[in-house]
C-alpha positions in Angstrom: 0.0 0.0 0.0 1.2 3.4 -0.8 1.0 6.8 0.6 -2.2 7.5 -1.3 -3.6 4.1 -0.8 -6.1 3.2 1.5 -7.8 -0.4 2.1 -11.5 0.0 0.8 -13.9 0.2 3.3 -17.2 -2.3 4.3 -20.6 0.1 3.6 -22.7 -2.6 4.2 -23.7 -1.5 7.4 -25.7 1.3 6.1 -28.5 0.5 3.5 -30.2 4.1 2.6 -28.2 7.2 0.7 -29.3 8.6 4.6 -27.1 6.4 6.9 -24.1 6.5 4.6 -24.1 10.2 5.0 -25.0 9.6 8.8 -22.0 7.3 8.9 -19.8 9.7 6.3 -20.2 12.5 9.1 -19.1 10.0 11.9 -16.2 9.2 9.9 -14.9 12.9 8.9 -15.5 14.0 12.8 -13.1 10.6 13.5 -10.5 11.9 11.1 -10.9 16.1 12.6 -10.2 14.1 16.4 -7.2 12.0 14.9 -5.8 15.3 13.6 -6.1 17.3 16.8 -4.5 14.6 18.8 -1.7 14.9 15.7 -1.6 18.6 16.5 -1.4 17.8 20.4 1.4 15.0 19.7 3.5 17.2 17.7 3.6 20.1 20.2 5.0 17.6 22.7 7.8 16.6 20.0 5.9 13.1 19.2 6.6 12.6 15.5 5.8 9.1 14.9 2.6 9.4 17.4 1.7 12.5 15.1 1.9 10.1 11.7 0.3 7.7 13.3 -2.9 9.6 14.1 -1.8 11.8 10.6 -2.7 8.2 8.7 -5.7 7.3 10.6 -7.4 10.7 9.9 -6.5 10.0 6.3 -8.0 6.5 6.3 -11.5 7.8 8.3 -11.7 10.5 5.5 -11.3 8.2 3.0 -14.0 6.0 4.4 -15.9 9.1 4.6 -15.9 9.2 0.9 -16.6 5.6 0.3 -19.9 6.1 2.2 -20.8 9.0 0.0 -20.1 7.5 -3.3 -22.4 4.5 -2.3 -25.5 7.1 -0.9 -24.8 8.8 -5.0 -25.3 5.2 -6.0 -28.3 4.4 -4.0 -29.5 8.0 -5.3 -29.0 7.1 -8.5 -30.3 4.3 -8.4 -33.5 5.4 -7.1 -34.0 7.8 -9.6 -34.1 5.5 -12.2 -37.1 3.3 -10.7 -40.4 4.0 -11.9 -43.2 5.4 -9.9 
């Protein structure tokens, strides 16, 4: 896995465009937390705790984005159904 690389995430767990963007909103306040503690871990002179929560705030906001590709999907998807 590279820098920009990220291991693609389950969206099962939500089944309506609504709960991914429910669950897309957990994930981006996960990654905003991950990159305060980075903050807070390189004021103390913590590199390698810094890139460690520097990575997992990239991962949650990748997730983030799975779940709202699948909710355009869903969208989509609904949009083409007849009435």
């Amino acid at each position: 896995m590279t820098l920009n690389e990220t291991k693609s995430h389950d969206t099962t767990s939500a089944q309506t465009p609504q709960q991914h963007h429910a669950q897309a909103a957990e994930h981006l306040e996960q990654a905003a937390k991950s990159h305060k503690d980075a903050a807070t871990l390189l004021g103390s002179g913590d590199h390698k705790g810094a890139q460690a929560h520097a990575d997992a705030a990239k991962t949650h906001a990748a997730q983030a984005t799975e779940h709202v590709a699948e909710a355009a999907r869903k969208s989509a998807s609904k949009d083409k159904m007849p009435a």
